[in-house]
LOTI-222834 format. One record per residue: residue in one letter; x, y, z of N, C-alpha, C in turn. Coordinates in steps of 0.05 Angstrom, whole numbers, plus 5000, padded with zeros to 4 digits. Layout:
LOTI-222834
AXYZXYZXYZ;...
//
This chain:
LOTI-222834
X162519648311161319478291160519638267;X161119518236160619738214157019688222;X156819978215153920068212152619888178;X154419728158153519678140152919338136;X154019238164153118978167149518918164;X149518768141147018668132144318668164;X145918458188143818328199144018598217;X145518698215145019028240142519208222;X143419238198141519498186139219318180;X138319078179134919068185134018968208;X135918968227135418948252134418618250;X135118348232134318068242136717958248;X136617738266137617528269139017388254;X141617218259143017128240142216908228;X140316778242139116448228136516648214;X136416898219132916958202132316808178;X129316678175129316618152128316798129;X128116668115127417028087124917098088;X123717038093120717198103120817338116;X122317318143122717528160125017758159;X126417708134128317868122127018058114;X125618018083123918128077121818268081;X120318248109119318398125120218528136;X122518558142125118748170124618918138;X125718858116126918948095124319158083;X121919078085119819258080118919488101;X119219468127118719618142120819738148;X123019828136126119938145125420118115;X124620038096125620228072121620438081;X119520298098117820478095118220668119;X119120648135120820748161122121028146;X123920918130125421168111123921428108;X121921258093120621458073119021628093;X118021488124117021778137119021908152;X120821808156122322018177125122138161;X125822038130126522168113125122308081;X125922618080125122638052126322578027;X124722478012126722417985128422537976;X128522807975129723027962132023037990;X133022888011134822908033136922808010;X139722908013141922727999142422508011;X141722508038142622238051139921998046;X138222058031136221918033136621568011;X137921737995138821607964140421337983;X142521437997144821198005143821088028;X141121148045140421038064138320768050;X137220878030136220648014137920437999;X139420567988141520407974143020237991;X142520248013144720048044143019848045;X139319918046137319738050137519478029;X137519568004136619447987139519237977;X142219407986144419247993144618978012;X143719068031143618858052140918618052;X139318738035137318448029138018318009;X140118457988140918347973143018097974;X144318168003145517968006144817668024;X143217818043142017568053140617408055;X138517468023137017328012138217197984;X140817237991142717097962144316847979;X143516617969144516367995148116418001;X149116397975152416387963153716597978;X151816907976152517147987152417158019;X150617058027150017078064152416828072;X152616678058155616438063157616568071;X157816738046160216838060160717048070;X158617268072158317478100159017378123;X157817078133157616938155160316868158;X161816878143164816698145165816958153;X165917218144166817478152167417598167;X164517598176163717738203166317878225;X166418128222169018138242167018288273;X169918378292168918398316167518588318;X166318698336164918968353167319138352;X167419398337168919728346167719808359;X169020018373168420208393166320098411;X164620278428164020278445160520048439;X159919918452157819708452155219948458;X153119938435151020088423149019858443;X146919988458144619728457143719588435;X143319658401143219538394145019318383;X147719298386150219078387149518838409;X147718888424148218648441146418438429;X143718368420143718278411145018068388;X146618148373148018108357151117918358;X150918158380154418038396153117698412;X150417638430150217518436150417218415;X148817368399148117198375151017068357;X153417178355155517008343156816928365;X157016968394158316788416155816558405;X154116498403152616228407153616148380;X153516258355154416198333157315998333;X159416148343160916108343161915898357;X160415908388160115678406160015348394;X157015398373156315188371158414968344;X160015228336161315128309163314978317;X164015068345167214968353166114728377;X164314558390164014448398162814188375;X164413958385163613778368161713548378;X161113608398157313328406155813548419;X153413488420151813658439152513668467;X150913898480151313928504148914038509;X148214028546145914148546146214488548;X149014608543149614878545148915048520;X147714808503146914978482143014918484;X142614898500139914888510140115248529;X141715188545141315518561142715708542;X144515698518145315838508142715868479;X140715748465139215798454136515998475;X135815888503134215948522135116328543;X137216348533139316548547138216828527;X137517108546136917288528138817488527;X139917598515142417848520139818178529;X140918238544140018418563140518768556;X143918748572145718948560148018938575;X149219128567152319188570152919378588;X155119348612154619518635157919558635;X158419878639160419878641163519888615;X161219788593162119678563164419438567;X163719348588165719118580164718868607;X161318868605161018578623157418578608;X158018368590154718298582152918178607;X150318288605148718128630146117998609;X146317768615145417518604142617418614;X140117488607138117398632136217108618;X135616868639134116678631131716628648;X130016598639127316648645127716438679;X126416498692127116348716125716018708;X123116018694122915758687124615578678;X126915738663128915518659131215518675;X130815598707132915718718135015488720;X134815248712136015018723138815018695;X138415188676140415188657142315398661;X141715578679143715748682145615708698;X146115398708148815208717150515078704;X148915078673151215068647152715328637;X151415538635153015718635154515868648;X154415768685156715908697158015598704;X158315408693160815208701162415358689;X165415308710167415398705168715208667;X168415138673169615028639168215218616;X165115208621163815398594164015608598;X164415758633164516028635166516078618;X168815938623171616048605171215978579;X170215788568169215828541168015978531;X166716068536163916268529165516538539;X166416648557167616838561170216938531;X171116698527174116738509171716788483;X170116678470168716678453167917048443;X167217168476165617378470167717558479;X169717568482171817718477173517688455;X173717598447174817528416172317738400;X169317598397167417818381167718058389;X168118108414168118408417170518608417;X172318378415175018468401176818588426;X175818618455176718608475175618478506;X177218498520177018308556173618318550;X172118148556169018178563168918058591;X166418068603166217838627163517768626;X161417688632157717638628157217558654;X154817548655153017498679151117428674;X149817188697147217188686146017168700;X143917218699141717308720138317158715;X136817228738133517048733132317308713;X133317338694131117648689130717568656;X128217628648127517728621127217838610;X128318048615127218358607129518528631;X129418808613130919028620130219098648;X127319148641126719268668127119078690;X126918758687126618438714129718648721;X131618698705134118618717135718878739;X133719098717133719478735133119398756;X131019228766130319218791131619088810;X133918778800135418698813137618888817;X139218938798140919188798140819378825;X138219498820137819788831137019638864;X136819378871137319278900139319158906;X141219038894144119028904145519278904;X145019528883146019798895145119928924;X142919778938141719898958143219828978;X143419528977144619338993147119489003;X148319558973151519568978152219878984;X149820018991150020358995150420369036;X148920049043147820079071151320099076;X150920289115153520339128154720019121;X157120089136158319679139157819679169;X157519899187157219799212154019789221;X151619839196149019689206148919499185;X147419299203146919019200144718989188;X143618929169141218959156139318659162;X135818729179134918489185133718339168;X133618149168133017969156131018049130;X130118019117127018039102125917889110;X126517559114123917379122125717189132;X124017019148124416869167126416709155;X127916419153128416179140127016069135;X127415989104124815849094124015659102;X125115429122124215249139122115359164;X122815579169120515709194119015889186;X118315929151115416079140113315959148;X112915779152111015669142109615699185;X110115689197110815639234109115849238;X108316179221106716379233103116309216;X104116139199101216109192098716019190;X099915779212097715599221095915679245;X096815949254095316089277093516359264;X090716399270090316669257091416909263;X090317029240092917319237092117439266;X093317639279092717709295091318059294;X089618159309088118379304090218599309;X090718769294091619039280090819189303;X091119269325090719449341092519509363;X094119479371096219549375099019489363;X101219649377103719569361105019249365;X103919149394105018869391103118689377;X101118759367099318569356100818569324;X101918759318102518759288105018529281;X104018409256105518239248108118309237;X110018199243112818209240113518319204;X113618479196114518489169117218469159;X115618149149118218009138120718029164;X120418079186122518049203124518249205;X122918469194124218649190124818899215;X121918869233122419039265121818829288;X124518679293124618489315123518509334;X123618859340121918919369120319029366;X118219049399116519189391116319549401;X118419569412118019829425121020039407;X120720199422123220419416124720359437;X124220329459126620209484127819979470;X127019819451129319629449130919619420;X129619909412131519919388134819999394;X136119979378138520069376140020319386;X141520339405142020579417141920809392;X142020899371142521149357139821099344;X138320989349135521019333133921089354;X133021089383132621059403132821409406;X135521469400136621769419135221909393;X134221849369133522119357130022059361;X129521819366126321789363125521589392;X126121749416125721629438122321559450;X120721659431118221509443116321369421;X117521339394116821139375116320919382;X114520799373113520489377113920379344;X113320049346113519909323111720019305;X108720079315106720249300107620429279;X109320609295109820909275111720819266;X113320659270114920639254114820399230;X113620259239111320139205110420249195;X109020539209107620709188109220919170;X111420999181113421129163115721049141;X114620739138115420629114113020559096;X113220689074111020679043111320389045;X108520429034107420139032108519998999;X109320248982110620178959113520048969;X114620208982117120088997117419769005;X115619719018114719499028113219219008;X112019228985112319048968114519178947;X115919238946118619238933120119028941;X120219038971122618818991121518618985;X118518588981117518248981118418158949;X118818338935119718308906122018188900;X122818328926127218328919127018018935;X124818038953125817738980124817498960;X123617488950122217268927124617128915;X125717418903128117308877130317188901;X131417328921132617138939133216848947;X129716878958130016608960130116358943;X128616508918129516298889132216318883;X133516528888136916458883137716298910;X136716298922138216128950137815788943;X135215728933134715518936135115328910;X137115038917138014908911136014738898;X137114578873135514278861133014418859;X132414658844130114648834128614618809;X129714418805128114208785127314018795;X126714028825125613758830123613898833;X120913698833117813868835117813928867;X118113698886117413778915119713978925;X121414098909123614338915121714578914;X120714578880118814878879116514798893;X115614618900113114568915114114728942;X116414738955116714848978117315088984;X118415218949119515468947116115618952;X115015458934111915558928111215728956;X111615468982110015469003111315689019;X113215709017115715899036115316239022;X115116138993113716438973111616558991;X109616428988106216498991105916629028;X107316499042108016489073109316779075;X110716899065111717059057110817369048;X109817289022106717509018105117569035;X103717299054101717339064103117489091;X104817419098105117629131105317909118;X107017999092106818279090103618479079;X101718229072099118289067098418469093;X097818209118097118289146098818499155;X101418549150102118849159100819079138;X100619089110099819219103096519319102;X096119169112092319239123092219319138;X094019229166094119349191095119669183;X095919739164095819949160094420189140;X092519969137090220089130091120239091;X092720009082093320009057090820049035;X090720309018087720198996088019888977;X085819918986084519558970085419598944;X085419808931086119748895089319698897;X090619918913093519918914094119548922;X093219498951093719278955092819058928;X090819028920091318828904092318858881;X093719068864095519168846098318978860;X099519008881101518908893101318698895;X099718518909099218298907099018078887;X097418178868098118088839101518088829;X101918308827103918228819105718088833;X106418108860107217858876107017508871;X103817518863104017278855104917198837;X105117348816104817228784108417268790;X109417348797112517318804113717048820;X111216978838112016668847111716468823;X108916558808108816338782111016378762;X112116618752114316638736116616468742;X117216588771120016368785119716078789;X117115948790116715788797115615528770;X115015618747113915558729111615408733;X110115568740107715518756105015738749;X102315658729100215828726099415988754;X099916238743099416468766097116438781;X095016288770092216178781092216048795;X094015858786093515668807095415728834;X097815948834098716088848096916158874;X094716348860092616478866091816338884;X090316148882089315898896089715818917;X092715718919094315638938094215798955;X095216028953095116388970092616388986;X090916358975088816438993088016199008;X088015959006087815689018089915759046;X091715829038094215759052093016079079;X092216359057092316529074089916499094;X087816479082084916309091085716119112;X086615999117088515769143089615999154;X091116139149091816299175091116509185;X088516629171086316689192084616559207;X085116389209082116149217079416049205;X080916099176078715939155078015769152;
//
């Protein structure tokens, strides 16, 4: 992409309006002036680009026809190109479709992320609007929207899209399907959590007391048994008198709300029609059911109280994100629900 494209060098948006031009445009030429000196030769034409490029897109006639111009992405896709690139696929989208659609609801709602590989955009929408990201993978718009953003980028593209808002929501999906896909193929990886129809089945009984290994609650379904005799012949022959105990205890408790992190987004990708309220009403309940058994293992292990509720928090406020649902009243629910299955 030329480095002298107007909406690249003040870093706005192609609909920006001129206020916010002009602002990009005032803090880019005072930017200059500290991290260049006047007396630099390159200082002269780094200003002279500035004052070029507001020149044009605060000139109506002039930004007309930049916008008609516009050619594709060169070389290699910069993080700052994605933006941009996202920004004339919707452009372009919306010019060549002639009635509305609701795909330009997830395509205004849709955030460009980054570029993996340089040739597959990953696309993230806030999970509150997760119900739009079925317009942008139907097969008709996928291939629309795909031809669109290969054409701007001037070669093959492919996109993805994902529940994430941010770089880091998506590092973390990322960096657990790489986990996933590191495990042997001949171990079987258990469950995280029960079926969401049978969360709800451990918590109408109180938690049970932390003192031995069969008393400890199942995490997430993760140590079926309770002894070392019934583990798996090659786990057995190197750790033949391990119990469920030590071996709960030799998994970090950081380890362990991570999985409830990754099992969350799961089951919000698993679960269907959620735009109906009694859908997330159930996701809610199957969420919370969920947290709370890995709470009771993590106390039984004598987790610190600040650590634990650092985790916990954020657990919840991740059911309210997915769920579009005030984290408070999240809150609420949690303890009602967890409060019942101690015998509150």
């Amino acid at each position: 992409m030329s480095q002298t494209n107007p909406y690249q060098l003040l870093g706005v948006s192609l609909d920006a309006p001129l206020d916010e031009i002009m602002s990009a445009f005032r803090d880019k030429v005072r930017d200059l002036g500290q991290t260049m000196s006047v007396t630099d030769p390159n200082y002269s034409r780094h200003r002279s680009a500035l004052y070029q490029a507001v020149s044009v897109l605060t000139d109506p006639e002039k930004r007309k026809q930049l916008d008609a111009s516009l050619g594709t992405v060169e070389g290699p896709i910069k993080p700052t190109d994605v933006k941009y690139i996202w920004q004339m696929v919707g452009k372009l989208y919306f010019e060549r479709t002639d009635r509305y659609t609701p795909t330009f609801d997830a395509m205004r709602n849709s955030i460009p992320l980054t570029v993996e590989s340089d040739n597959l955009l990953i696309v993230g929408i806030d999970p509150m609007h997760g119900n739009l990201s079925g317009y942008l993978n139907s097969a008709e718009q996928h291939a629309t929207i795909r031809r669109i953003l290969s054409e701007v980028c001037g070669r093959p593209m492919e996109f993805r899209v994902v529940p994430a808002v941010n770089l880091k929501d998506w590092t973390i999906m990322r960096e657990a399907e790489e986990r996933r896909n590191r495990r042997p193929s001949g171990v079987s990886r258990p469950a995280s959590s029960p079926a969401p129809s049978n969360l709800l089945s451990g918590m109408a009984r109180p938690a049970p007391s932390p003192q031995t290994a069969s008393s400890l609650p199942s995490r997430t379904a993760s140590l079926p048994s309770q002894t070392a005799s019934s583990l798996p012949s090659q786990t057995t022959s190197s750790m033949p008198s391990q119990t469920a105990s030590s071996l709960l205890d030799a998994i970090p408790a950081a380890d362990e709300w991570d999985e409830v992190m990754e099992g969350l987004m799961r089951l919000w990708s698993a679960t269907g029609s959620r735009s109906f309220p009694q859908v997330r009403a159930k996701l809610i309940m199957d969420s919370l059911a969920m947290i709370a058994r890995t709470e009771a293992a993590a106390r039984a292990r004598n987790m610190p109280e600040d650590t634990m509720q650092r985790a916990l928090g954020r657990a919840l406020d991740r059911v309210g994100s997915l769920t579009g649902t005030d984290s408070a009243l999240i809150g609420i629910e949690y303890l009602r629900i967890r409060d019942r299955g101690n015998g509150g």
